[in-house]
Every structure is written in structure tokens, then in C-alpha cells.
C-alpha positions in Angstrom: 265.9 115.8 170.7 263.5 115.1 167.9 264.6 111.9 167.0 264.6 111.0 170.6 260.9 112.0 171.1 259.7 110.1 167.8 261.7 107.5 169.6 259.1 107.3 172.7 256.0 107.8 170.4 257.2 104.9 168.7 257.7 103.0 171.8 254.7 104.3 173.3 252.2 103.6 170.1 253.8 99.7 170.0 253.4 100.0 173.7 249.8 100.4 173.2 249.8 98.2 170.8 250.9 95.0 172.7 248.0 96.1 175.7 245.4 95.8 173.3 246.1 92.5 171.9 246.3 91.0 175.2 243.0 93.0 176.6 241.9 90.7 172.9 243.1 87.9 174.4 242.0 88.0 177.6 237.9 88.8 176.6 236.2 85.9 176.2 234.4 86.1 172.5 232.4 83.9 173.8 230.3 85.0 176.9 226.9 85.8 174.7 225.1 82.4 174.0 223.8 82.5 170.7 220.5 81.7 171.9 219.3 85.2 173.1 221.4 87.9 171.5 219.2 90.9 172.9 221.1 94.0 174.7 220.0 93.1 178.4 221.5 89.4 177.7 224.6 91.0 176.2 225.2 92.8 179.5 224.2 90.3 182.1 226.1 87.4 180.3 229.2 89.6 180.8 228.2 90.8 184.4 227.8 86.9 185.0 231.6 86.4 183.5 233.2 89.0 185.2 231.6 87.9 188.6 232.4 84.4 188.1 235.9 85.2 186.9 236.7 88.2 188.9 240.1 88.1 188.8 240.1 88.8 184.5 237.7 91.7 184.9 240.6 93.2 187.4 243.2 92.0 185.2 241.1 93.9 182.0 240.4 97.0 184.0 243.8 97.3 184.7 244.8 96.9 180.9 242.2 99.4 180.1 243.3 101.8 182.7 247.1 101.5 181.2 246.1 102.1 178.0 244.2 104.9 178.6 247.6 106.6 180.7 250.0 105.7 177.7 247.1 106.8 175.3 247.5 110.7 176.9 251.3 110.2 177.6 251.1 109.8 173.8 249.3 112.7 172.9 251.7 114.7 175.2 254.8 113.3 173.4 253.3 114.1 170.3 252.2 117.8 170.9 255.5 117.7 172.1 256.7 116.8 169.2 254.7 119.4 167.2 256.9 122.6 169.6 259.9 121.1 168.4 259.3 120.8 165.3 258.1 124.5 164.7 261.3 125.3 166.9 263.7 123.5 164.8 261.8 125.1 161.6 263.0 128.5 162.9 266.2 128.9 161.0 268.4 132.0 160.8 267.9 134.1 157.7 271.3 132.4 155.9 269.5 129.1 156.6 266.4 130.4 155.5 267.6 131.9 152.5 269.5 128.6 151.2 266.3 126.6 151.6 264.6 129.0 149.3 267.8 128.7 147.1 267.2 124.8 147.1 263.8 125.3 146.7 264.0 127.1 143.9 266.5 125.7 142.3 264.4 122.4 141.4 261.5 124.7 140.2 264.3 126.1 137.7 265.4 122.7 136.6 261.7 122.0 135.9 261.2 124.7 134.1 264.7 123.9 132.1 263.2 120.6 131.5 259.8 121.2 130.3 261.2 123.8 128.2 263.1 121.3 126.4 260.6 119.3 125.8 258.4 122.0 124.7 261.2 123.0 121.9 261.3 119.5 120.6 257.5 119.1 120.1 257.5 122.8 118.5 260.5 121.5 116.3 258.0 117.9 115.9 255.5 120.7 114.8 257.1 122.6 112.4 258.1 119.6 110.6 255.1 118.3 110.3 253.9 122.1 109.2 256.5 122.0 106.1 255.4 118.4 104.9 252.0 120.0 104.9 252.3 123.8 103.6 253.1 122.8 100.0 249.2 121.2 99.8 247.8 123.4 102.1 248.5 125.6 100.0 247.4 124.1 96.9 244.3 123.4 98.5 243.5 126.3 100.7 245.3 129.0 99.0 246.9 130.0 102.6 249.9 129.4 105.3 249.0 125.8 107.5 250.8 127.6 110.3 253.1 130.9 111.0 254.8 132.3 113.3 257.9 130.0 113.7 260.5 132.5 113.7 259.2 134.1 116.9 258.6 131.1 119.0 260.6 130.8 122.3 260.7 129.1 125.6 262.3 130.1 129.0 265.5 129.0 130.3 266.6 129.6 134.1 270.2 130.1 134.3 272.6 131.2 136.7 276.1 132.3 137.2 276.2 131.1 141.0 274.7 134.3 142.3 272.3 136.0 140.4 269.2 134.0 138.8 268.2 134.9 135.3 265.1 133.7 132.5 266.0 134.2 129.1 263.6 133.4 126.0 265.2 131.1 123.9 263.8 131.2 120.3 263.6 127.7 118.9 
């Protein structure tokens, strides 16, 4: 039923779409002689057009008037649209419960991923840290940095049913 709906919007909007290039096509550009560009010559040059060509002004109105109709027809299909939607969205709690699953299952991988990386630039840091202690020392009589040992990063992992973060130490 969605897809058939989004169907008719589509239809509708190109619909539209084709109406106003053709009310384009129709209006003369040039009615307004550059000579006297004022508002009251602007709107008796196109009076004077659309009584000397009476049949376009009816042809235009009628284009305006169908555009209008599918413009409101539109808004209809897509509030239309909108109850479905919110309809369709309103799952059982099995449904509702696997899209949270799916959900967070790629916030877990995420967090499996820039944990990874994390470790590696700790590892990067450490070894940097030990090139460096030796003169640190030497030169500052103190540790560059401590606390390797205790340094850990979370890891989501599963065993198909229950969830669970552990702190890996790296």
C-alpha cells in the first residue's frame, strides 16, 4: 500500500510538473514593452493580451486551476502517506525487539572497532614512551609516562543471547 501511494505522489508531482512547463510555454514573456516598465503598464499590457487572445487566458486558467487540484490531491496523498507510515512503524514487540537487536548490534561493532584502534595507538604510545624513558630519565629524573599495565578498552561480545562488555587490558 505504501509503495503504491509513493507511486501516485510520484505521478502526481511529475504531473504537476508537466502543467507548469506548459502554463511556461503558453505565457508570453513578452507582453511588457520595454519602453514603460512601471506596475500599471505591467498589468494593462497583460489585460490587453489576454483580451486580444482570449482563448490562452482560458487555456492558462484552466492550467492554473489543474494545478491547483493535483497540488491538494498531493498534499492528501502525502498526509496519506505520513498514517501509513506511522501504521506500518507499529510492529509487534518480537519485531520491535529485533530492530533494537539490529540496532544495537552496529553500535557494538563500533565500539569493537574503535576499541581496536584505540589499543593500537596505546600500543603506538607505549612504544614511543620506552624509546623515550631511558632520557627522560636522565634528564628529568622521573617516569615519561605510567600506568600501562592498567590500560583497557571495551569489547561487546555475545554468545547469541545475552550481550556482555568486558575491559580488555592492552
Amino acid at each position: 500500500m505504501i509503495d503504491q501511494i509513493q507511486a501516485e505522489i510520484t505521478t502526481l508531482k511529475s504531473q504537476i510538473q508537466v502543467l507548469q512547463q506548459e502554463r511556461s510555454t503558453l505565457t508570453i514573456n513578452n507582453v511588457i514593452s520595454s519602453e514603460d516598465d512601471s506596475p500599471l503598464a505591467i498589468v494593462e499590457a497583460y489585460r490587453r493580451h489576454a483580451r486580444e487572445n482570449p482563448q490562452l487566458a482560458v487555456e492558462l486558467k484552466g492550467i492554473e486551476d489543474a494545478i491547483a487540484a493535483l497540488e491538494i490531491q498531493l498534499q492528501q496523498k502525502q498526509v496519506q502517506l505520513g498514517h501509513w507510515q506511522i501504521e506500518s512503524k507499529q510492529l509487534t514487540p518480537q519485531q520491535q525487539l529485533e530492530e533494537a537487536k539490529q540496532v544495537a548490534q552496529v553500535h557494538a561493532q563500533r565500539i569493537n572497532q574503535l576499541a581496536a584502534e584505540l589499543g593500537t595507538e596505546i600500543r603506538l604510545l607505549k612504544a614511543c614512551a620506552d624509546r623515550l624513558s631511558p632520557i627522560y630519565w636522565q634528564v628529568y629524573y622521573k617516569p615519561f609516562i605510567t600506568g600501562f599495565k592498567t590500560i583497557s578498552v571495551p569489547h561487546v561480545r555475545s554468545d547469541g543471547e545475552v550481550w556482555t562488555i568486558v575491559n580488555r587490558i592492552v
